[in-house]
N, C-alpha and C positions, 0 to 999 in steps of 0.2 A: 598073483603077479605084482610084482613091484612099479608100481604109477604115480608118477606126478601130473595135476590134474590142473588146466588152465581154464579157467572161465568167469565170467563176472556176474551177468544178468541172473535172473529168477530164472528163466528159459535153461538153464545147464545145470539147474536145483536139482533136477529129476536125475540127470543123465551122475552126477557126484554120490549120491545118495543111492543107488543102482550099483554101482562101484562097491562101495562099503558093505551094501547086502550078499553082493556076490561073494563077495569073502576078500578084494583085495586089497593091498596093501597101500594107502596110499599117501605117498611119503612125504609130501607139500603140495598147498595147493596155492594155485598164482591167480591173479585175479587184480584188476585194477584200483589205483588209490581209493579213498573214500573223497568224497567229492559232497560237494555243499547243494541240498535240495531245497523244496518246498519255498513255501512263501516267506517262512524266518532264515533260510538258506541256513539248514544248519547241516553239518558235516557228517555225513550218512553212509557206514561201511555197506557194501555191495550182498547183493541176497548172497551171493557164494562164500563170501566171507564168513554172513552168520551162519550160514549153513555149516563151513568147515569150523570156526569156533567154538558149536553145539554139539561137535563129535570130537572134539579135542586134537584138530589136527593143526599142523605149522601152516601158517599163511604167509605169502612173500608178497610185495605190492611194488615191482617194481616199476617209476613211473616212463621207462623205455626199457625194452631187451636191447636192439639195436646197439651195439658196440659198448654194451654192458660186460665188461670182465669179471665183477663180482657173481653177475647171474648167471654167468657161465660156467664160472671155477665153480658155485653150486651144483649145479645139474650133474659138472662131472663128477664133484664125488657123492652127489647119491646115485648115482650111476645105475638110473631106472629101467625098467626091462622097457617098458613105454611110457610114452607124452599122448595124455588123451587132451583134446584142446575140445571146447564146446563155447562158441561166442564169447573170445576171450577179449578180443579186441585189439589186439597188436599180432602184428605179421613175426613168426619167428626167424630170427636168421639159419640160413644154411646149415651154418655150423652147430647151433643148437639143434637141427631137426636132425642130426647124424648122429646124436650122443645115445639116444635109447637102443637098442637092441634088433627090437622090431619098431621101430620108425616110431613117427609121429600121427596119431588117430584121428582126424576130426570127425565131427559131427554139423553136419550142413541141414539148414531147413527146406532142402527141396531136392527136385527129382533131377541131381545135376546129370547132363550140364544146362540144364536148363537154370536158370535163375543166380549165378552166379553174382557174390557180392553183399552187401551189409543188409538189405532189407527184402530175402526173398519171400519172407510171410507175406509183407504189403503190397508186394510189387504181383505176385499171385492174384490176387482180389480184388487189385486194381484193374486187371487187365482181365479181369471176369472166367479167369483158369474154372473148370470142374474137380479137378484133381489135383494134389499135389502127394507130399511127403519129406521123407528124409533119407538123406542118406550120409553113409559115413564113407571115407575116403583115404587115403595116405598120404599125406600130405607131403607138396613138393614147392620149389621157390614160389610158384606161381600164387593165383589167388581163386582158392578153389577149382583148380586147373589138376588134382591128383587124381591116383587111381581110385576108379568107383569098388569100394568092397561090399557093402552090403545096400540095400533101397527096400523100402515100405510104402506104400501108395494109403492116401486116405482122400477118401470125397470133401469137395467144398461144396455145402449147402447153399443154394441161393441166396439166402439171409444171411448169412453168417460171416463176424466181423473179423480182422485180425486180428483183435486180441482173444476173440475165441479158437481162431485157428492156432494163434502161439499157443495157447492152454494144450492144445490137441497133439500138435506136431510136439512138443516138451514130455512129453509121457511118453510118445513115439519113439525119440529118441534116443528116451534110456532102454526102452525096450532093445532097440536098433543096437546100440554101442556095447550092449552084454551081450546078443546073439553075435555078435563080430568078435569079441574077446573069449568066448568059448570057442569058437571056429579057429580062432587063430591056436590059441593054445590046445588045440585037437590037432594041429596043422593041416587042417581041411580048408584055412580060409583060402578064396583067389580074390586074384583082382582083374579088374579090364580098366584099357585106356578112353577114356571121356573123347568122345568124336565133337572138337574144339568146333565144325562147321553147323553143331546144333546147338551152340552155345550161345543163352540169353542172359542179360545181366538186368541185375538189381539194384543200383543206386540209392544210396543215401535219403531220407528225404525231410524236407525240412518245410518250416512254411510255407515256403513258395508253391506247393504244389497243394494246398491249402482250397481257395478258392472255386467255387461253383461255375461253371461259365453256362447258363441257360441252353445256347443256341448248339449243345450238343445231344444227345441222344438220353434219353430220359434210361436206357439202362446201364448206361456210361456213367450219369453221374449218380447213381445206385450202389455200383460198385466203389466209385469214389469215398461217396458217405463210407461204407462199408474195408474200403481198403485203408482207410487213417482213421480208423476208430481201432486206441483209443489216442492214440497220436499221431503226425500233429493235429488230427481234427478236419471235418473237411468246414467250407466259410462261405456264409451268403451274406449279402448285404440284405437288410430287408428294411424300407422304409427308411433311408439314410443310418442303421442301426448294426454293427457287423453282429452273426447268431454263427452261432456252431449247429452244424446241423448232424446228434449221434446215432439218428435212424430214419430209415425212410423206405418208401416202398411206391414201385411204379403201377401206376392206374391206368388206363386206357380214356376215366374221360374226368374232366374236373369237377367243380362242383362247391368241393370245401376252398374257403382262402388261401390254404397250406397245401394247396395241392395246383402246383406251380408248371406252368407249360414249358417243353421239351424244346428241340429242336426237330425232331420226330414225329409231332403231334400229339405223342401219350406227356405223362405228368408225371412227377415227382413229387407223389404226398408225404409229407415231412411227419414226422410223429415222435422223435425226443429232440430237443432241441435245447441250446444255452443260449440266453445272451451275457452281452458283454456284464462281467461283475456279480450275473446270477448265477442260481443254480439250476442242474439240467432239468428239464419240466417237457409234460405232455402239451403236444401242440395247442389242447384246448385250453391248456390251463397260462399257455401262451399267450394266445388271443385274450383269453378274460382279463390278463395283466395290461394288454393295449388295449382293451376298453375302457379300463378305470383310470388311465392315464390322461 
């Protein structure tokens, strides 16, 4: 099948490279500018980039589709049988999502319509889900509002952080978006309409949502630790000192220093940990650092 393929992050590495093993064709792939990281802020193409650059395919970066004529007059003359989109990061217009054949594919990191929106890995784990998954969908104006075509269900571990579930649900996915394109090209696939009245969203998150607040329930902010690892991090203050805190686990009684009262009564024993300017270290190796201070 003839596909052009939209996405940027590591997260849509799987589902690109799935693509190409299956056998199809894929005729550009679009994906966000390269953008300045790290602490020398140097200018860093997108994992989907190196990924489509390492298989020798055209990469387009454009930095809005939105009332892009040039991206448009593209699309029509490769004039793709589909548009598979996986965390691309720009909403596409109408007009663009009419141009393939058989529409436009996404690939969502959850069991829509539940989690609807840019962070539904974190916002899962934050809110202490058991389950989630993936599913793929046809995309329509909305945002993540299309038909559901295919879902995969995988358990969340009580331990277990977002970025182990991104690892998880990213493999998922590519599995999920080949078993939809053989369906489709078998013409066995269907769709059903998303029931909008069971619809939870996922928001963006940014520092703000950061901070530790004690006087809440010691499995609340477990999941917290847990649902911003590895970003943004969840934040305590400790001893006028702000620490990242990247693991932790609930106890029932205290004991150790690091194992900090609830709102609930139980604890939250802290066991990797950053402070500011260091590196991330085991809570003991924590403490011996503020002993010799």
């Amino acid at each position: 099948m003839r596909i052009v393929f939209m996405g940027t992050p590591d997260f849509a590495v799987p589902c690109l490279t799935r693509l190409l093993a299956d056998g199809h064709e894929i005729q550009a792939v679009f994906c966000q500018p390269d953008r300045s990281q790290g602490r020398k802020m140097r200018l860093t193409p997108p994992p989907v980039k190196q990924a489509a650059l390492a298989h020798g395919l055209r990469v387009e970066q454009p930095e809005k589709l939105r009332k892009n004529a040039e991206v448009y007059a593209l699309l029509r003359s490769l004039a793709p049988e589909l548009i598979a989109v996986v965390a691309y990061g720009q909403i596409l217009p109408r007009k663009m999502l009419d141009i393939p054949e058989h529409g436009c594919i996404n690939v969502h990191a959850s069991l829509l319509p539940k989690y609807r929106g840019a962070a539904p890995i974190q916002w899962a784990v934050l809110n202490g889900e058991t389950e989630t998954g993936v599913t793929t969908q046809r995309m329509d104006a909305g945002i993540d509002t299309g038909d559901i075509l295919l879902q995969a269900k995988t358990p969340i571990p009580e331990d277990m952080t977002a970025g182990a579930l991104h690892e998880t649900l990213s493999k998922l996915g590519a599995e999920v978006l080949s078993d939809t394109l053989k369906l489709l090209e078998q013409g066995k696939l269907v769709s059903r309409k998303q029931d909008d009245a069971l619809a939870t969203h996922a928001p963006m998150l940014s520092r703000e949502h950061s901070p530790l607040d004690f006087t809440k329930p010691a499995h609340a902010l477990h999941n917290q630790v847990r649902g911003l690892y590895p970003w943004p991090g969840a934040v305590m203050d400790f001893e006028g000192r702000p620490v990242k805190v990247h693991r932790a686990r609930v106890v029932e009684q205290g004991g150790s220093p690091l194992a900090l009262p609830c709102g609930d009564g139980q604890y939250l024993e802290l066991l990797m940990v950053q402070a500011e300017g260091k590196k991330t270290m085991t809570a003991d190796e924590f403490l011996r650092g503020l002993r010799r201070t």
